[in-house]
C-alpha positions as a Markdown table, in Angstrom:
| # | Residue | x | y | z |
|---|---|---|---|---|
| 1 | Unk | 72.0 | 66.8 | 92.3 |
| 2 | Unk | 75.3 | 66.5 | 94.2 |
| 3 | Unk | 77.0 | 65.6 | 91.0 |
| 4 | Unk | 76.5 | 68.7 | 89.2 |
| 5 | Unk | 78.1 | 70.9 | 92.7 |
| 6 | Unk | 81.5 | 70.5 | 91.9 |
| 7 | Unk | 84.3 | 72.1 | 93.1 |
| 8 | Unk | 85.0 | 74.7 | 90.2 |
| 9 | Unk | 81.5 | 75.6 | 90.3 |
| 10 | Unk | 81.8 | 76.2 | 94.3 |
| 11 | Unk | 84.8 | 78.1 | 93.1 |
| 12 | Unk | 83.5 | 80.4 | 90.4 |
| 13 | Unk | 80.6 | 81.1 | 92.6 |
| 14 | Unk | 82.7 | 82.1 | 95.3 |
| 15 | Unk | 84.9 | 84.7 | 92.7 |
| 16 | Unk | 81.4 | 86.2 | 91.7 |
| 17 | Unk | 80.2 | 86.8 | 95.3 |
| 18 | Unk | 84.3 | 88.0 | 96.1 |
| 19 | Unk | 83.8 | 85.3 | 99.3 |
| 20 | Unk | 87.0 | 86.6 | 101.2 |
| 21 | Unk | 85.7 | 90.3 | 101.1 |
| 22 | Unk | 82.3 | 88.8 | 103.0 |
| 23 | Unk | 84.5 | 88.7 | 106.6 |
| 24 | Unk | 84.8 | 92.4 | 106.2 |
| 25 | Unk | 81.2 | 93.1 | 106.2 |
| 26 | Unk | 80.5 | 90.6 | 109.3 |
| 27 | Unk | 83.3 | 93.1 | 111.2 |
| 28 | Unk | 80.6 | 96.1 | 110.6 |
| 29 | Unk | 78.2 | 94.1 | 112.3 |
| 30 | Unk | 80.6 | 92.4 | 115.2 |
| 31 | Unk | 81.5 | 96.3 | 115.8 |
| 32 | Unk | 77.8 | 97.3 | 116.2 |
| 33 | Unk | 77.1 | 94.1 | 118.4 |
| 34 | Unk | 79.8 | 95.7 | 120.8 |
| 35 | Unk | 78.8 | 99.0 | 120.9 |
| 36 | Unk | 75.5 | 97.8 | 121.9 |
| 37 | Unk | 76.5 | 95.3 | 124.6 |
| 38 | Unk | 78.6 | 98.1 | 126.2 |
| 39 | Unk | 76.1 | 101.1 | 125.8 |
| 40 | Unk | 72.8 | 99.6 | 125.5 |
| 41 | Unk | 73.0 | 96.3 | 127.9 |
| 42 | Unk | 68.9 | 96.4 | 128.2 |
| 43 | Unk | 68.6 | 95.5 | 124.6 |
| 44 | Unk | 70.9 | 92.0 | 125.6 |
| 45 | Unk | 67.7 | 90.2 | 126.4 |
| 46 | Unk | 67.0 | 86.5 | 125.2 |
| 47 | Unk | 66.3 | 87.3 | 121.9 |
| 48 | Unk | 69.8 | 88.8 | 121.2 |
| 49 | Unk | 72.0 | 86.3 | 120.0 |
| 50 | Unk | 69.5 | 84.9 | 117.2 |
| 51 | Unk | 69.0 | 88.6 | 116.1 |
| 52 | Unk | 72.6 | 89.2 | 116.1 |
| 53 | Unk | 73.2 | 86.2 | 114.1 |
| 54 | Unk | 70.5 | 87.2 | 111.8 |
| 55 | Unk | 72.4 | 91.0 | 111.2 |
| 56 | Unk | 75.3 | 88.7 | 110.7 |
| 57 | Unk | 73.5 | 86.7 | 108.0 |
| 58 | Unk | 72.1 | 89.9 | 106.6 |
| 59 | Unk | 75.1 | 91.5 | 106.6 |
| 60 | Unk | 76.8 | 88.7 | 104.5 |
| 61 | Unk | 74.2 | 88.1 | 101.8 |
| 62 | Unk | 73.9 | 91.5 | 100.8 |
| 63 | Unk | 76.9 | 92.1 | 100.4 |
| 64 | Unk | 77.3 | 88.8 | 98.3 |
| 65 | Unk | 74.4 | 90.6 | 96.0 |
| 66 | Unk | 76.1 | 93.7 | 95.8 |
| 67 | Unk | 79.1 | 92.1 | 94.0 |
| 68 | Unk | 76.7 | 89.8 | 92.0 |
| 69 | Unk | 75.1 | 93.0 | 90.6 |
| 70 | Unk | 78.6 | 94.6 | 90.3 |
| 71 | Unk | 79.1 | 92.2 | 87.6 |
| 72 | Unk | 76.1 | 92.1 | 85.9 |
| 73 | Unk | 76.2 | 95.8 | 85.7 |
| 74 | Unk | 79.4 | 95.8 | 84.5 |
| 75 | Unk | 79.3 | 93.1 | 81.8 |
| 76 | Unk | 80.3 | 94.7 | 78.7 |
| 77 | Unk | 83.5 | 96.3 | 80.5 |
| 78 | Unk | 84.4 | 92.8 | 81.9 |
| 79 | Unk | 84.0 | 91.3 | 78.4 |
| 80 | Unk | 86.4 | 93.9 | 77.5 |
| 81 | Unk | 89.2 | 94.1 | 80.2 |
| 82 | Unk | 88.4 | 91.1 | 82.6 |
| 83 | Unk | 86.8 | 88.3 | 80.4 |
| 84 | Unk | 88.1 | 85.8 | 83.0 |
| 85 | Unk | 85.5 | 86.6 | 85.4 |
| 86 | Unk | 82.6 | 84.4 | 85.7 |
| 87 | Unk | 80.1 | 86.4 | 83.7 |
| 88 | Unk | 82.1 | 87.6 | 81.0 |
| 89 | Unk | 83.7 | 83.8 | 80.5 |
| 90 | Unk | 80.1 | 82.4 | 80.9 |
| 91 | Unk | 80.8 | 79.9 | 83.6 |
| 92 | Unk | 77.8 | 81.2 | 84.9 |
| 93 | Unk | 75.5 | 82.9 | 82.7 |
| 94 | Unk | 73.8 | 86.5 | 83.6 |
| 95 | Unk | 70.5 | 85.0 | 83.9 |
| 96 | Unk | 71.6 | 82.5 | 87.0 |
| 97 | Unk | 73.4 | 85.8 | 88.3 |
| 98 | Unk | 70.2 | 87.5 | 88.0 |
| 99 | Unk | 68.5 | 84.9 | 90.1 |
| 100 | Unk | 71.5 | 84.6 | 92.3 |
| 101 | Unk | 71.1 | 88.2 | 92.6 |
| 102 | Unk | 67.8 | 88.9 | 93.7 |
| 103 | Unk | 68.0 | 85.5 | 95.5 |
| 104 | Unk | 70.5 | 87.0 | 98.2 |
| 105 | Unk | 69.2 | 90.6 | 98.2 |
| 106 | Unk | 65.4 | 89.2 | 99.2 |
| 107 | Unk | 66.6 | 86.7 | 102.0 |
| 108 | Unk | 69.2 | 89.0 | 103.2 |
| 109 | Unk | 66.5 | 92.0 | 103.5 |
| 110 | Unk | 64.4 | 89.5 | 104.9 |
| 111 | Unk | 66.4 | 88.4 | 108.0 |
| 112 | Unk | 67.2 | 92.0 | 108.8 |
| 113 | Unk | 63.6 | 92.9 | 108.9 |
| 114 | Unk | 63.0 | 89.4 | 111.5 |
| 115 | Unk | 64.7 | 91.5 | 113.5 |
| 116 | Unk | 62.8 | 94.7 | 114.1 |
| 117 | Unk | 61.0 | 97.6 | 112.7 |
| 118 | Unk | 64.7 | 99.5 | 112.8 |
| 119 | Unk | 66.2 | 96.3 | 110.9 |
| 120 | Unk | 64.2 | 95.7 | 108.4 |
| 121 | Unk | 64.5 | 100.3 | 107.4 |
| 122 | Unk | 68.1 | 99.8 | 107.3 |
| 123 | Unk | 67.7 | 96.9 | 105.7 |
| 124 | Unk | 65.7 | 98.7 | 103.1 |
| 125 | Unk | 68.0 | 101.4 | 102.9 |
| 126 | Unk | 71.2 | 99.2 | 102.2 |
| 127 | Unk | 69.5 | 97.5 | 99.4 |
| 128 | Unk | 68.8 | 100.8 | 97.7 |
| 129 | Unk | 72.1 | 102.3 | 98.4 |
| 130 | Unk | 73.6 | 98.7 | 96.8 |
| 131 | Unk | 72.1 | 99.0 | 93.4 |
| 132 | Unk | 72.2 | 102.5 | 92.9 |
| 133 | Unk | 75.8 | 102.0 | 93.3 |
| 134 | Unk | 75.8 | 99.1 | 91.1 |
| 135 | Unk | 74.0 | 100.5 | 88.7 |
| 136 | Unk | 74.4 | 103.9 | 88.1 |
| 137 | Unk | 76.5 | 105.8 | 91.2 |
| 138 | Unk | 80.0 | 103.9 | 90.5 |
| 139 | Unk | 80.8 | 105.3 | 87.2 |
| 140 | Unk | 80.1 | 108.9 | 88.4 |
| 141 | Unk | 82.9 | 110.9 | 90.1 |
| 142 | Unk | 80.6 | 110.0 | 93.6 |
| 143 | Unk | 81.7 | 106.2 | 93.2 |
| 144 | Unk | 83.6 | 106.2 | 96.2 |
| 145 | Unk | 81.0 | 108.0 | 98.3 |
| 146 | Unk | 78.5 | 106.1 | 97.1 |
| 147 | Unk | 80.2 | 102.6 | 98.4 |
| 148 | Unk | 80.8 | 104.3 | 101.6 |
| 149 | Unk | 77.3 | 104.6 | 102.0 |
| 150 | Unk | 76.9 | 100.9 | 101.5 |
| 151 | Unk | 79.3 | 100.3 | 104.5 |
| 152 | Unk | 77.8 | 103.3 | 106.4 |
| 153 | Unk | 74.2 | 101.3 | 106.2 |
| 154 | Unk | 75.8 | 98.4 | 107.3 |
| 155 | Unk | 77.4 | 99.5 | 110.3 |
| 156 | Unk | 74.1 | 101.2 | 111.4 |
| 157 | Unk | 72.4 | 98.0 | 110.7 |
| 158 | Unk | 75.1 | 96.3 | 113.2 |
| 159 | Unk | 73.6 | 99.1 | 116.1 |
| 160 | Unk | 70.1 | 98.3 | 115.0 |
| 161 | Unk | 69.6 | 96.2 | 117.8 |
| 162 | Unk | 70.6 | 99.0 | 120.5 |
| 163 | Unk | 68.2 | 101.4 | 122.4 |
| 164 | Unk | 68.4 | 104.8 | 120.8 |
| 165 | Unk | 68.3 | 106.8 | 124.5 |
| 166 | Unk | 71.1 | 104.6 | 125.3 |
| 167 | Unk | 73.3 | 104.8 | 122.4 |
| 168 | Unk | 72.4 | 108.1 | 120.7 |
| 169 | Unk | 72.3 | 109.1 | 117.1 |
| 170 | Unk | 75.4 | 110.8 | 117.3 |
| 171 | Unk | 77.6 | 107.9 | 118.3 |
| 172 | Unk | 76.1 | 105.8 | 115.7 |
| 173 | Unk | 76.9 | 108.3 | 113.1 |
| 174 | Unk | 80.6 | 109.0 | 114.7 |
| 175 | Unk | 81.3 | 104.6 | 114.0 |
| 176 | Unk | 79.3 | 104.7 | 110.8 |
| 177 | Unk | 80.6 | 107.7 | 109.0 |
| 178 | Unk | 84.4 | 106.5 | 110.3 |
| 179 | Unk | 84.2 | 103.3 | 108.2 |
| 180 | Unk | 82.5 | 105.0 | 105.6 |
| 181 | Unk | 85.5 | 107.5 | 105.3 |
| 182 | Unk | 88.1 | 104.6 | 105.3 |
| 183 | Unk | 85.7 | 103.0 | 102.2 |
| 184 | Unk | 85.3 | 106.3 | 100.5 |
| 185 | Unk | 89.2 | 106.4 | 100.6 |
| 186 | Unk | 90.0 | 102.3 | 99.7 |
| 187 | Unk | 87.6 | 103.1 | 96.6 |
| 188 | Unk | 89.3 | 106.3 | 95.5 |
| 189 | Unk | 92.5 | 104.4 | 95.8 |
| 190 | Unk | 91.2 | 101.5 | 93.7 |
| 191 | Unk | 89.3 | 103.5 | 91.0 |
| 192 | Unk | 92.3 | 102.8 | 88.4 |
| 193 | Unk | 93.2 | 99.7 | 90.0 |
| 194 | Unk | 93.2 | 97.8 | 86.3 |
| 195 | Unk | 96.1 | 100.3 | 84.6 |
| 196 | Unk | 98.9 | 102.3 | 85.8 |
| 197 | Unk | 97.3 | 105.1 | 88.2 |
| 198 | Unk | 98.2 | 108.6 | 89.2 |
| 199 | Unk | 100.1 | 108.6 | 92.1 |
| 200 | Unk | 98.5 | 111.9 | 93.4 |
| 201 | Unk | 95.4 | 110.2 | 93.3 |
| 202 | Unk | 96.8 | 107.9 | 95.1 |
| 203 | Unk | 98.2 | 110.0 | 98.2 |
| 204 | Unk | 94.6 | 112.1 | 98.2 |
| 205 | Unk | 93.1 | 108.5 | 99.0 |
| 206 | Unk | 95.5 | 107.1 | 101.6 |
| 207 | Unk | 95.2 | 110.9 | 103.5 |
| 208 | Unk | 91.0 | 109.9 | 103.5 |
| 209 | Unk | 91.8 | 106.9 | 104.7 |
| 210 | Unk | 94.3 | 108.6 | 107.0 |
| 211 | Unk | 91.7 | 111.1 | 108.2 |
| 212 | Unk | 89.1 | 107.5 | 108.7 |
| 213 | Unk | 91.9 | 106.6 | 111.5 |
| 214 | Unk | 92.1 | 109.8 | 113.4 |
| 215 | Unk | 88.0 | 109.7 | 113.3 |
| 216 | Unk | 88.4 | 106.0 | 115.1 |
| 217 | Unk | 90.4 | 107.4 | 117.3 |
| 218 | Unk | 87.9 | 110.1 | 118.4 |
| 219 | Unk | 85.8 | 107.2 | 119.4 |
| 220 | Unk | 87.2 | 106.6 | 122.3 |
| 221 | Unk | 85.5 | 110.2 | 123.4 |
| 222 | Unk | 82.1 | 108.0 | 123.1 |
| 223 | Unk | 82.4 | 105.7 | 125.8 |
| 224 | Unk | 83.8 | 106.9 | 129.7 |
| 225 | Unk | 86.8 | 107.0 | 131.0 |
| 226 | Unk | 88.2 | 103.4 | 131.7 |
| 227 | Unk | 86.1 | 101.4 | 129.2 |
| 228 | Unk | 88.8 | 101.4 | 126.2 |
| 229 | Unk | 91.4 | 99.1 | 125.5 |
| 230 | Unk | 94.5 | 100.6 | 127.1 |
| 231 | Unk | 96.2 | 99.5 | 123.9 |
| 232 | Unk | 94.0 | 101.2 | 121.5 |
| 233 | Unk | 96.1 | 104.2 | 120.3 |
| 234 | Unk | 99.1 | 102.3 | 119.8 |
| 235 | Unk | 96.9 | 99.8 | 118.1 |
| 236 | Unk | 95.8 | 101.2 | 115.6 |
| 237 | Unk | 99.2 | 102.9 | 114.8 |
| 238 | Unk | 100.5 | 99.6 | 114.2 |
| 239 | Unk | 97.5 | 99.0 | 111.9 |
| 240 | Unk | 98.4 | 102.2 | 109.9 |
| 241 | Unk | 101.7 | 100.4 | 109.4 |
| 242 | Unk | 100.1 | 97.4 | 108.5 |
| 243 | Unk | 98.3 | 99.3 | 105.9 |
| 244 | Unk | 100.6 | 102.0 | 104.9 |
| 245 | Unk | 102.8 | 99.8 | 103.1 |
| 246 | Unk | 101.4 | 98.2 | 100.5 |
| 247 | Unk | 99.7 | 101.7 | 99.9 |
| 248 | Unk | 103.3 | 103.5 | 100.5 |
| 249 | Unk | 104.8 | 101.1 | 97.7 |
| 250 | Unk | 101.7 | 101.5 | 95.2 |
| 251 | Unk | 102.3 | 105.7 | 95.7 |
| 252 | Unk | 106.5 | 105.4 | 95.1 |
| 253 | Unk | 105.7 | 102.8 | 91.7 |
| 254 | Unk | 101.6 | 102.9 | 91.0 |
| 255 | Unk | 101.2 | 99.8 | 88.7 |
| 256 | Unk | 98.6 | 97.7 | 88.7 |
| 257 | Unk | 100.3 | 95.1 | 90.5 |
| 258 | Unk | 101.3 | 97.5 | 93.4 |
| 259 | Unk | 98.4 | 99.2 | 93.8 |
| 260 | Unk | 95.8 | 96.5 | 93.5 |
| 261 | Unk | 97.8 | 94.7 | 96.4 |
| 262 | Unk | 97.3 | 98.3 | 98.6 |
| 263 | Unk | 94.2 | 98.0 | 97.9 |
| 264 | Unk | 93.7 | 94.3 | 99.2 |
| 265 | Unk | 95.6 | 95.1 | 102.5 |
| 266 | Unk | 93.1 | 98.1 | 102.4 |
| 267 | Unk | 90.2 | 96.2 | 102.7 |
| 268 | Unk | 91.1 | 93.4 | 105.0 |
| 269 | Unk | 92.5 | 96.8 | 107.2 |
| 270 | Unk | 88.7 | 97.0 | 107.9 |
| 271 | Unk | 88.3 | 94.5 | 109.7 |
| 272 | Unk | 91.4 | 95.7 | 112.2 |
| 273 | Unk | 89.7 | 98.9 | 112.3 |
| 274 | Unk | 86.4 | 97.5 | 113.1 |
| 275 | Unk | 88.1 | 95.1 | 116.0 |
| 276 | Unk | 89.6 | 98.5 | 117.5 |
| 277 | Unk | 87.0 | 100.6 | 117.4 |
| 278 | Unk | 85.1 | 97.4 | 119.1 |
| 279 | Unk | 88.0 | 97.5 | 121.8 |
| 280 | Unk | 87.1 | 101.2 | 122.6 |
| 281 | Unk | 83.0 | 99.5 | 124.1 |
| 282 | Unk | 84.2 | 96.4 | 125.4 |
| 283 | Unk | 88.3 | 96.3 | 126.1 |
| 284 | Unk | 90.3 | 94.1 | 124.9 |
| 285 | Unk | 87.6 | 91.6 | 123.7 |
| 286 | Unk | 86.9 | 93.7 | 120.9 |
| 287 | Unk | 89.8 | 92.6 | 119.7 |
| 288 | Unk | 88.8 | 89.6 | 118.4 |
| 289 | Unk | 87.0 | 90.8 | 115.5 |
| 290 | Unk | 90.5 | 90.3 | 114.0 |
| 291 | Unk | 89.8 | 86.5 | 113.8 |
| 292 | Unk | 88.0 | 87.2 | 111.1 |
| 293 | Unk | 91.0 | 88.0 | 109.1 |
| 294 | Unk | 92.7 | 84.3 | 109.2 |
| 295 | Unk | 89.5 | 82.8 | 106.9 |
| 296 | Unk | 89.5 | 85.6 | 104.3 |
| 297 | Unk | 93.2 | 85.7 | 103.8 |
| 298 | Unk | 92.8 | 82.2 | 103.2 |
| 299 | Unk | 90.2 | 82.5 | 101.1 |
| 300 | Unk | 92.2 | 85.4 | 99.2 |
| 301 | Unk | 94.3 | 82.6 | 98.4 |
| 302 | Unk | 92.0 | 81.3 | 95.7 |
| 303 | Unk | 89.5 | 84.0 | 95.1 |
| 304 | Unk | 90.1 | 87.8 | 94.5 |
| 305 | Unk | 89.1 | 90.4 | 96.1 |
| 306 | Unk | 89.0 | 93.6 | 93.9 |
């Protein structure tokens, strides 16, 4: 069986399931993991790390199916304006992407719900909020909202683990709703990604993502005095740098070539934002999310990530 894994398949598979992208969804998680390890230390019991590593797992795999069922769902366009993806060039055929599919949605639903009632709803919910995105929400002028609410889902999925007295409903919404601004604004931004795009467009999306940044920074109001990183602020004005320009240059010239590369900055940006808003619960150690970067730039390397 061996024989028949070779490394173009490994590689096609990986360009279905956009592998680099994966590390970005693992940052959700990491960022719930440390809000709940600073606000809810009861919930840190024996059982957490194998829980965690299951949200981690979960995390990853459905996020794989969402961009399996991305391309299934958008077959006939591919043929049409991307026939070198896998589907469209038939290195793997829509009914192994089907399997693949519902394959990663099932386990991945399934090691959410191993870890708790709250898990497995959120679980449930992400799943829902993946296909109708997929299938129906993304070609609709709520696209972008509707990917934000995959990413909202899956932040909330990283705090499943947490007590609810001891971190309330409204912080979880305040970390949630931040990434899922940032998305709603990476998505508007990469709606015309393929042609030449509108560059007022463009700035409406980068001041989303720009209002996603100054609700990170409200975080910090979450958690008392002291607990933050001292270096958050300036932080994550460096990481508006980082971002801004890539996104800056796709604005001044929007072709396809610019602003597909603001949009790949945009998305790895995640993961920065994640690791600071993880520095706000746990200082400085938050910052390590950003490890997370080195693999999926790497990755990038080989395997697209729009």
């Amino acid at each position: 069986m061996a024989a028949y894994i070779t490394p173009m398949k490994l590689l096609t598979l990986a360009r279905l399931v956009r592998l680099p992208n994966v590390f970005t969804a693992f940052a959700d998680i990491g960022l719930g993991l440390c809000a709940t390890v600073a606000l809810s230390p009861a919930s840190v019991d024996e059982s957490f790390a194998w829980k965690a590593a299951l949200l981690l797992a979960a995390s990853g795999l459905l996020y794989m199916a969402g961009m399996v069922w991305n391309d299934y769902f958008d077959f006939e366009e591919d043929k049409r304006e991307r026939s070198f993806r896998p589907l469209p060039s038939g290195r793997i055929s829509l009914r192994t992407a089907i399997g693949i599919g519902l394959g990663l949605l099932i386990v991945g639903w399934t090691c959410a719900a191993i870890t708790g009632r709250t898990g497995a709803m959120i679980g449930l919910a992400l799943v829902a909020a993946i296909l109708a995105y997929d299938a129906r929400i993304k070609r609709t002028p709520f696209g972008p909202i509707g990917m934000a609410l995959c990413r909202f889902f899956n932040v909330l999925l990283g705090l499943s683990l947490a007590d609810t007295v001891a971190l309330p409903s409204i912080t979880r919404v305040h970390l949630a709703l931040a990434v899922g601004v940032y998305i709603v604004g990476v998505t508007w931004f990469a709606r015309t990604e393929e042609k030449r795009s509108d560059a007022k467009v463009l700035v409406r999306a980068a001041i989303v993502m720009l209002v996603a940044a100054l609700l990170a920074l409200a975080v910090a109001t979450r958690v008392p005095p002291g607990t933050s990183s001292v270096y958050f602020p300036y932080l994550l004005v460096l990481a508006g740098f980082w971002v801004g320009g890539p996104v800056l240059a796709a604005i001044r010239k929007p072709t396809p070539e610019r602003v597909q590369a603001g949009v790949k900055r945009s998305i790895f940006g995640l993961v920065v934002l994640d690791a600071l808003m993880a520095s706000v619960f746990v200082g400085s150690w938050g910052l390590l999310l950003v490890l997370l970067l080195p693999p999926a730039l790497l990755l990038g390397k080989w395997v697209y990530s729009t």
